[in-house]
C-alpha positions as CSV (number, residue, x, y, z in Angstrom):
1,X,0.0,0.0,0.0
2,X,1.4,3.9,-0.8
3,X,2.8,5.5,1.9
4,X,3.4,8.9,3.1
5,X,6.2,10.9,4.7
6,X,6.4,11.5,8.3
7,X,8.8,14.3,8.6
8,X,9.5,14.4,12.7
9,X,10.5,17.6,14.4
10,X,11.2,19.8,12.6
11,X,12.1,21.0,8.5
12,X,15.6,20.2,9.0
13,X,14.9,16.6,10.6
14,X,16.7,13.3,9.0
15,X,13.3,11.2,11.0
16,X,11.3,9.8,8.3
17,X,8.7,7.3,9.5
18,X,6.2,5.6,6.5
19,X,2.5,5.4,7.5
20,X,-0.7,5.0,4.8
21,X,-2.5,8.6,4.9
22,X,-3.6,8.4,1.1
23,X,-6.8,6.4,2.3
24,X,-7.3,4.9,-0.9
25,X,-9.8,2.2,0.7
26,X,-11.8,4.6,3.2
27,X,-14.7,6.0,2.0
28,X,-15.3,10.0,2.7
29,X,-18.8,9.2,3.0
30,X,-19.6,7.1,5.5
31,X,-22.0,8.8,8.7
32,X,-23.3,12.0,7.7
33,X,-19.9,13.4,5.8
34,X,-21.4,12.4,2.0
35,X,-24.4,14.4,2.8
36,X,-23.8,17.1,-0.2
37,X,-21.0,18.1,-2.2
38,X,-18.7,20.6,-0.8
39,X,-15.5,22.3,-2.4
40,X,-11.6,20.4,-0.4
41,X,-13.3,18.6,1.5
42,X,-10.7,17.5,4.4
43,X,-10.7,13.8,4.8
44,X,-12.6,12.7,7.8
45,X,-9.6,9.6,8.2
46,X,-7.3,12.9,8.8
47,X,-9.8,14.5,11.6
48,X,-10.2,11.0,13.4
49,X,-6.2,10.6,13.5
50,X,-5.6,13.8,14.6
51,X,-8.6,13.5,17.7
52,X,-7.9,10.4,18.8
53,X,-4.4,11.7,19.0
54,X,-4.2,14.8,19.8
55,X,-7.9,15.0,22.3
56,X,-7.1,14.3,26.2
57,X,-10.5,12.8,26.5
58,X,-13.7,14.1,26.3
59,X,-13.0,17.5,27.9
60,X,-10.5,18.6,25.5
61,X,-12.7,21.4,23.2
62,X,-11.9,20.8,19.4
63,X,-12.1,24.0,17.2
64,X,-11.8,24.2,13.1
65,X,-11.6,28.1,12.3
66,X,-12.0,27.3,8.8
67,X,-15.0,24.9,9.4
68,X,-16.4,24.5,5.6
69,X,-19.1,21.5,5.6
70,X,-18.8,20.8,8.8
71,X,-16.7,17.1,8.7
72,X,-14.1,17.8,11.7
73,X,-17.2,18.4,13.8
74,X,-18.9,15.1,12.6
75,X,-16.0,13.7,13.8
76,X,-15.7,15.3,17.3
77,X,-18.9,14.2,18.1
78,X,-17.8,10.7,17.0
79,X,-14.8,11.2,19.5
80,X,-17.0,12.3,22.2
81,X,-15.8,16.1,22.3
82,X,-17.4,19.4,22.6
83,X,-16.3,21.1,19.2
84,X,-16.8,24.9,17.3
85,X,-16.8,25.4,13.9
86,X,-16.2,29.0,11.6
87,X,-17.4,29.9,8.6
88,X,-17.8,32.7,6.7
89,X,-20.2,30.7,4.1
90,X,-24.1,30.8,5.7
91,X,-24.6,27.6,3.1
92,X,-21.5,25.5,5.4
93,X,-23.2,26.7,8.1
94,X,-26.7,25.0,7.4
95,X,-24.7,22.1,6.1
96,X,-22.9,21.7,9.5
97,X,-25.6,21.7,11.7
98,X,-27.5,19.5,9.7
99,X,-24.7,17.2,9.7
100,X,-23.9,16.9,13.2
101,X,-27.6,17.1,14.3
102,X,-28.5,13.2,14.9
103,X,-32.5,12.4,13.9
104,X,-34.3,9.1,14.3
105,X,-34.3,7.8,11.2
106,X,-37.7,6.5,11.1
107,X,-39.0,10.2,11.7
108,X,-36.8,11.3,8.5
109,X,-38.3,8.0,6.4
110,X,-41.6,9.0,7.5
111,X,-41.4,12.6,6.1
112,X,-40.1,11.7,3.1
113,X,-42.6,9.4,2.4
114,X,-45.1,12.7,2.7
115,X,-42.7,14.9,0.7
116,X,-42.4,12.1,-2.4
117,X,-46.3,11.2,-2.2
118,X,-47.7,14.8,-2.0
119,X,-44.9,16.1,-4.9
120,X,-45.7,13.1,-7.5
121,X,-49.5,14.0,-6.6
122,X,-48.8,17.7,-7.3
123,X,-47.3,17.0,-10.8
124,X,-49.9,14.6,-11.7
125,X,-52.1,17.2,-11.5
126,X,-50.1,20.1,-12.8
127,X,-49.8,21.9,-9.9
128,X,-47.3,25.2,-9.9
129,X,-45.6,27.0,-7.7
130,X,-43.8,30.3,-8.1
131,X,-40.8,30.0,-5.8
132,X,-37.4,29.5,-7.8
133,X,-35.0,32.2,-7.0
134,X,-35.6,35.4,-9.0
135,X,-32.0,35.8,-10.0
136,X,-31.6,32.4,-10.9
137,X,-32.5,31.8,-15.0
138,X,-33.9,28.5,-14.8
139,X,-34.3,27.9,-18.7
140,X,-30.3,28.8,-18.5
141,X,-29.5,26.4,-16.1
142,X,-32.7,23.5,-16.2
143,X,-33.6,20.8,-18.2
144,X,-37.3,21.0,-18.3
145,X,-38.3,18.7,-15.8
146,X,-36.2,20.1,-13.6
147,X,-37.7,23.1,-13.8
148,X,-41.2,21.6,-13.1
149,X,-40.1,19.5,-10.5
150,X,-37.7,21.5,-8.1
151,X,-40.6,24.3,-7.2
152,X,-43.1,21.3,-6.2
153,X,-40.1,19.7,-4.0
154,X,-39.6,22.8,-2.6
155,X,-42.6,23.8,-1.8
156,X,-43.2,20.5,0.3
157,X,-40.0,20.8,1.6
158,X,-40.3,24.1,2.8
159,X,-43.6,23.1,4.5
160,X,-41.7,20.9,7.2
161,X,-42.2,22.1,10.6
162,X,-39.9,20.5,13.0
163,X,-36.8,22.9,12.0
164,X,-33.8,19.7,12.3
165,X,-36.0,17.9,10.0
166,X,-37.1,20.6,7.8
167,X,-33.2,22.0,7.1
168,X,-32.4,18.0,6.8
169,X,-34.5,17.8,3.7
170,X,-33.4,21.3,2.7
171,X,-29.7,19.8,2.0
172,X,-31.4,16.9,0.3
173,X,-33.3,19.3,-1.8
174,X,-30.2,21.8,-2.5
175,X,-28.2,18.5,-3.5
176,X,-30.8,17.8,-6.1
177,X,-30.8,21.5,-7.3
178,X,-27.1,20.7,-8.2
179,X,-27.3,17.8,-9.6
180,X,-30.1,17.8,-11.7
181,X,-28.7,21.5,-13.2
182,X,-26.5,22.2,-16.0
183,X,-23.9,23.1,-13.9
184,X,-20.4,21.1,-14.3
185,X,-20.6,18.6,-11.1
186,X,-16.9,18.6,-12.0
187,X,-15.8,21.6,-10.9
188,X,-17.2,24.7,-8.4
189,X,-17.2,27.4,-10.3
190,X,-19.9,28.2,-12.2
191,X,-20.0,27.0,-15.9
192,X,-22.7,25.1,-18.1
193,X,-22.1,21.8,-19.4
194,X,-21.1,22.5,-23.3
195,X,-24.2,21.8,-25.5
196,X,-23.8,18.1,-26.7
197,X,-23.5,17.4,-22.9
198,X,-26.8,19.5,-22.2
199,X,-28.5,17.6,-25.2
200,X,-28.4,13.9,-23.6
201,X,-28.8,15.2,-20.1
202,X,-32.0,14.3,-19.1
203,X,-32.5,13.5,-15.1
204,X,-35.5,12.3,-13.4
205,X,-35.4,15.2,-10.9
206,X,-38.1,13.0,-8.7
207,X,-35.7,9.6,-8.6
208,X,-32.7,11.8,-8.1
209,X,-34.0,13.6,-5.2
210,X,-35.5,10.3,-3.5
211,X,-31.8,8.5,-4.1
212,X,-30.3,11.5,-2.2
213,X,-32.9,11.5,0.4
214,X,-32.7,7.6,1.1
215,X,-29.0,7.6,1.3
216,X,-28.9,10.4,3.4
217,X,-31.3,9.2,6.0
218,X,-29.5,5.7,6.3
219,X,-26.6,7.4,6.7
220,X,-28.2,9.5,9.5
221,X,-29.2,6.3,10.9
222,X,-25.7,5.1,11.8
223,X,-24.7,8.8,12.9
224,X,-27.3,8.4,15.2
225,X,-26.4,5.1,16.3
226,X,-23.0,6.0,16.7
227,X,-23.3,9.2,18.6
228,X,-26.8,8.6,20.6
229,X,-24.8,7.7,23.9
230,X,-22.4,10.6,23.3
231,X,-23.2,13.9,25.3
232,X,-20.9,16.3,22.7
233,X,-22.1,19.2,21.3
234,X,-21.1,21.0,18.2
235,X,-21.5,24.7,17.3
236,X,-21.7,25.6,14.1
237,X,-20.7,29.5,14.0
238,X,-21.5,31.8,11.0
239,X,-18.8,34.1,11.9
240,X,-14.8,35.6,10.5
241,X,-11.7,33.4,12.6
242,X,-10.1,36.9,12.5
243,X,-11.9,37.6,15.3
244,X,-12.2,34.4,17.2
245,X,-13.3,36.2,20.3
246,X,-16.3,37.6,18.9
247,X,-17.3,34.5,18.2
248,X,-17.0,32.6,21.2
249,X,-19.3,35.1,22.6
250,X,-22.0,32.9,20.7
251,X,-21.6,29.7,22.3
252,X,-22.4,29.0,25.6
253,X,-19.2,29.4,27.6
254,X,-19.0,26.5,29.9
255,X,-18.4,24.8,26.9
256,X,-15.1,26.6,26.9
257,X,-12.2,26.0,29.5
258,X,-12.1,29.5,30.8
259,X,-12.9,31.3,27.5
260,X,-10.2,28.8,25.4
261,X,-10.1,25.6,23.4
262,X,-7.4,22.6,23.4
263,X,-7.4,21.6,19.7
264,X,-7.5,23.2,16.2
265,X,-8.1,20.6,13.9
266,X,-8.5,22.5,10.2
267,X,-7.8,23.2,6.4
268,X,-7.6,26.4,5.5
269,X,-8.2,27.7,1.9
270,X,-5.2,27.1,-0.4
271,X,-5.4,30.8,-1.0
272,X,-7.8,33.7,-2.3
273,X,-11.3,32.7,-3.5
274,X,-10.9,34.2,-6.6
275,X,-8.0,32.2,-8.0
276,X,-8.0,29.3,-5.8
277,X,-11.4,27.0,-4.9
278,X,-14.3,29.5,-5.3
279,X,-16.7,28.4,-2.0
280,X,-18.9,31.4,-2.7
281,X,-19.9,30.4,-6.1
282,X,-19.9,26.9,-5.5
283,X,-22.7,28.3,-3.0
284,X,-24.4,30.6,-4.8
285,X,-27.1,28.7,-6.1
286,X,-28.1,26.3,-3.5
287,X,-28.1,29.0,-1.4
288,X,-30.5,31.0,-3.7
289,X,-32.5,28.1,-3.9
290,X,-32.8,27.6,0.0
291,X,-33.8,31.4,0.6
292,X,-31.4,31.6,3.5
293,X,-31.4,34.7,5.9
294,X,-27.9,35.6,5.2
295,X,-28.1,36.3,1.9
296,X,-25.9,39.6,1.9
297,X,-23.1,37.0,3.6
298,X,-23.8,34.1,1.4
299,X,-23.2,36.5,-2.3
300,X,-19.8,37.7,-0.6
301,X,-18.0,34.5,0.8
302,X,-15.4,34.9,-1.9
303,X,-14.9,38.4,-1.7
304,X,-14.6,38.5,2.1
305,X,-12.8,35.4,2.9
306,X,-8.5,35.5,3.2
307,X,-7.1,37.1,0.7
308,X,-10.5,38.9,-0.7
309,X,-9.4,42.7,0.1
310,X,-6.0,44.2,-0.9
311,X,-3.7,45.2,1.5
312,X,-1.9,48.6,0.8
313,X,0.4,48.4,3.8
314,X,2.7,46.0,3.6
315,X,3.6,45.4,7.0
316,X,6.4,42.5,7.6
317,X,5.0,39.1,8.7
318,X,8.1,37.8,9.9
319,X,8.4,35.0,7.2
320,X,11.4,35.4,5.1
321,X,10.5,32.5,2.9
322,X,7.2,34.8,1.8
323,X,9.0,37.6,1.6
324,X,11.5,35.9,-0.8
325,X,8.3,34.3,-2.6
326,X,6.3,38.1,-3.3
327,X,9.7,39.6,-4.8
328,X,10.3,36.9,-7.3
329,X,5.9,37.0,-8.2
330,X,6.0,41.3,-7.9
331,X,9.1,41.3,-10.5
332,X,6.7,38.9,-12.6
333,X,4.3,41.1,-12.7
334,X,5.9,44.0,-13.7
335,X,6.9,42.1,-16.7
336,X,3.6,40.7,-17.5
337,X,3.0,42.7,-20.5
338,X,-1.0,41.4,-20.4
339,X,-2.5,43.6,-17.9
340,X,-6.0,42.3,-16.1
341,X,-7.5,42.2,-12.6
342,X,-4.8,39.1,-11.9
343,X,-1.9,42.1,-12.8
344,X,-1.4,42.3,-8.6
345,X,-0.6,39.0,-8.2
346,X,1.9,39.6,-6.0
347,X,-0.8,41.5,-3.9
348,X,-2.7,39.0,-4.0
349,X,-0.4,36.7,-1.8
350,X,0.2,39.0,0.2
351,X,-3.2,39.8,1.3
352,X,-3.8,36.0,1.5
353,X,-1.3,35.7,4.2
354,X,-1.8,38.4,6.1
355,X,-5.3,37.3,6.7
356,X,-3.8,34.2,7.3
357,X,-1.7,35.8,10.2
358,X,-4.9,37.2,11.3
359,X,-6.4,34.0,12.3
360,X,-2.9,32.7,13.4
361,X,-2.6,35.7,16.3
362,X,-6.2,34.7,17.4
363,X,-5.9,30.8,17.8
364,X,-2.5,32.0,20.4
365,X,-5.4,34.3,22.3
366,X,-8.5,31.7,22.4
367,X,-6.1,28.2,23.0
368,X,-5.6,26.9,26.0
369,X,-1.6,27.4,26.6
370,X,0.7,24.4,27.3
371,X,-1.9,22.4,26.9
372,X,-3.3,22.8,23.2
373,X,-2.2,20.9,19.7
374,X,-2.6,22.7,16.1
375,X,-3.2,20.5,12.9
376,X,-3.4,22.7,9.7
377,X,-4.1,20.5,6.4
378,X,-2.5,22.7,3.5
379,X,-1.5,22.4,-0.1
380,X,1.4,24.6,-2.3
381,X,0.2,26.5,-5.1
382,X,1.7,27.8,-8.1
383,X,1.7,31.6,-8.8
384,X,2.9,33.3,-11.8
385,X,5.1,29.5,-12.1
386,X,6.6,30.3,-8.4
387,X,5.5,27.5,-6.3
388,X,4.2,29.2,-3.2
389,X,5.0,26.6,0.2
390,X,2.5,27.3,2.2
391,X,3.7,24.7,4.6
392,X,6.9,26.3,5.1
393,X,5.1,29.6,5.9
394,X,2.7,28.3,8.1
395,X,5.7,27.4,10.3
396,X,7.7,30.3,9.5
397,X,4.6,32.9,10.4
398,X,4.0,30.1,14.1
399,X,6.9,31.0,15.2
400,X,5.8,34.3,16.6
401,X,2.4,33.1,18.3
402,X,5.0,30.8,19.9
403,X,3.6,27.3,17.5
404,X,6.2,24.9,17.7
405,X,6.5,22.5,15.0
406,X,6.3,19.0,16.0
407,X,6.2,17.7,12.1
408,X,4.5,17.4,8.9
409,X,3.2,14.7,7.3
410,X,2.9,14.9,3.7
411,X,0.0,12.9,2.0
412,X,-0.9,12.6,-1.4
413,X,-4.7,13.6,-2.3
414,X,-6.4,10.3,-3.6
415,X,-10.0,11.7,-3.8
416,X,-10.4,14.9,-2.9
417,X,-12.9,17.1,-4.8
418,X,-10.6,19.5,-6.5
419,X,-9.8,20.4,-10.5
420,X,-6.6,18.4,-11.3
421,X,-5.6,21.4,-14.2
422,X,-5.7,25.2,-13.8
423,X,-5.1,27.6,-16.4
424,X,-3.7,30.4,-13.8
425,X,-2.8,33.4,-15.5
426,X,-5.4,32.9,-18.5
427,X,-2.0,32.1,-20.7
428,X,-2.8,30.6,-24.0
429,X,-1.8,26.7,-24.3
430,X,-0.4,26.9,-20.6
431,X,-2.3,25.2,-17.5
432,X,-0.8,23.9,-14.3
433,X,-1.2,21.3,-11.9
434,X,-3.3,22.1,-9.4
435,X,-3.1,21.0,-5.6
436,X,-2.8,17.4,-5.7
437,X,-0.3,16.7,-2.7
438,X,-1.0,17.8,0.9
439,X,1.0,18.8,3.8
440,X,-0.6,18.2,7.4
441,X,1.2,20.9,9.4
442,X,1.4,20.0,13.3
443,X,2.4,22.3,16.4
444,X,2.4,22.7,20.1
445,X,1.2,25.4,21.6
């Protein structure tokens, strides 16, 4: 079986131990983790390693800043531990809770027997309902029995009134929106399938939305099962980690020890939303679809998450490995003789890391020191052809917060839900890899 590296200590460290962390043969699916499609995705195999050994039993307090869908929280509550979760994304949120919210399954069964029977019923007799998104071109994006079929679903959906169960079938529903669009399941930005694709796709919206809803509930049944003699709670926060404190203010606080966590256990985006994994448009349309609250939060996920605002002053970060990084991109730019809204690429690092420094400052006020473990799941990415380490950074910016860096394990990604090409700097005939190697970044704090 393929191994990975185990690099012990420290950068400079001759230690190399061999370990399996592809997980080739462990499904990402299993307990509520497969319940929609999410952008990187962190393995759940990497969260359960790093709980089991990193959590000093059930009252250690696990926190992802950067929680996305929700899976490092699934896992807590697995483990037995209290856990937070961050996101900037009101969609993660919803997906989150819903995901570590355990529901008799016969309860779920039962309500989607109602939804199924009173939707086929509906269509039978041509009943409409005018609730797609306004914003959303459906004849764009739709076959046509899509478009019949998603407003009756919805409607009955929406008509749940036991909330848990209600935004259950809401992820059910918004999984179905996706997959019986146009939309490239390939990738998460937003294109359309090209034409000869659009011309045989032809879904049965109804058996697509049952096959969701079926395997979601019987996975629900062994979360539950799992977790129903577990006490853990998890808190999913719609919220920046650039100001942790704020917050913590939401949860209630004898969850906390004293105000502070024990654990970080999270994957951080790769880099800006705008040239790395887009979470906001991969978003944008279930959340449409969904109505949530949040809307003004859920159209600006890209735009306000690391990286999404320019930074004029460059203030030193105390990483002479970035530093060495933004000269060679900056001098790149200058000669880039195309000029667009990627001229600043340089910039664009920049701003991504100092965000990143952000959050790094605030995990050394809210963890519990002496006492607390940091696991940060990161990948290098290419800019303007400079490979950008972010690994080495990570450790490199630590050092300040006073992180010490116990190792790194490098792991190569088997199945994670990325693009395995980029085309970068729009560059005719020229893509690059994309992330397809990992680095899991430990410290002691």
């Amino acid at each position: 079986m393929e191994s990975d590296d185990i690099i012990l200590n420290s950068l400079a460290t001759t230690t190399i131990v061999k370990e399996d962390w592809t997980f080739r043969e462990i499904s990402t699916s299993q307990y509520t983790h497969g319940f929609h499609q999410y952008p990187a995705r962190m393995h759940p195999e990497i969260a359960k390693r790093m709980i089991e050994k990193y959590a000093l039993g059930s009252k250690s307090v696990i926190l992802d800043p950067f929680m996305g869908s929700g899976g490092v929280l699934v896992e807590s509550i697995i483990h037995g531990n209290n856990s937070i979760g961050i996101d900037l994304n009101p969609f993660a949120v919803l997906l989150s809770k819903v995901k570590t919210s355990p529901i008799i399954h016969q309860k779920l069964e039962d309500t989607f027997q109602d939804i199924i029977k009173k939707s086929k019923s509906d269509f039978q007799n041509h009943t409409k309902y005018d609730n797609a998104p306004e914003k959303l071109d459906l004849d764009f994006w739709y076959p046509v029995d899509a478009r019949q079929k998603l407003p009756i679903l919805k409607n009955h959906v929406f008509e749940i009134k036991n909330k848990e169960i209600k935004d259950f079938f809401k992820i059910c529903f918004s999984f179905t929106t996706r997959r019986s669009s146009y939309q490239k399941n390939s990738i998460y930005k937003i294109y359309r399938m090209k034409p000869e694709n659009r011309e045989i796709f032809s879904p049965d919206t109804f058996k697509m939305f049952s096959d969701i809803c079926h395997k979601n509930i019987n996975n629900m049944k062994e979360f539950y099962l799992k977790t129903k003699s577990q006490k853990a709670k998890a808190f999913s926060i719609l919220g920046d980690s650039r100001n942790i404190g704020k917050q913590f203010t939401k949860i209630p606080q004898e969850i906390l020890d004293n105000g502070k966590a024990h654990l970080v256990v999270t994957s951080p985006p790769y880099g800006d939303h705008g040239t790395t994994v887009a979470y906001g448009q991969f978003s944008k349309h279930p959340g449409l679809w969904l109505e949530l609250e949040e809307k003004e939060e859920l159209l600006s996920v890209d735009a306000k998450g690391l990286g999404g605002k320019k930074i004029n002053d460059h203030t030193e970060l105390e990483s002479p490995l970035l530093d060495k990084i933004i000269k060679k991109i900056k001098k790149k730019d200058s000669e880039s003789i195309k000029k667009t809204n990627l001229s600043d690429r340089a910039g664009d690092v920049y701003a991504f890391f100092y965000d990143l420094d952000s959050c790094l400052e605030q995990l050394s006020q809210y963890l519990k020191r002496g006492n607390s473990h940091l696991c940060f799941v990161v990948a290098n990415r290419t800019v303007r052809r400079e490979k950008v380490p972010m690994d080495e950074i990570l450790i490199e910016l630590g050092r300040k917060y006073d992180f010490k860096h116990e190792g790194t394990i490098y792991r190569t990604i088997a199945n994670k839900a990325m693009a395995v090409k980029n085309a970068p700097e729009n560059i005719s005939n020229y893509s690059s890899d994309t992330m397809n190697q990992e680095s899991i970044v430990l410290f002691k704090f």
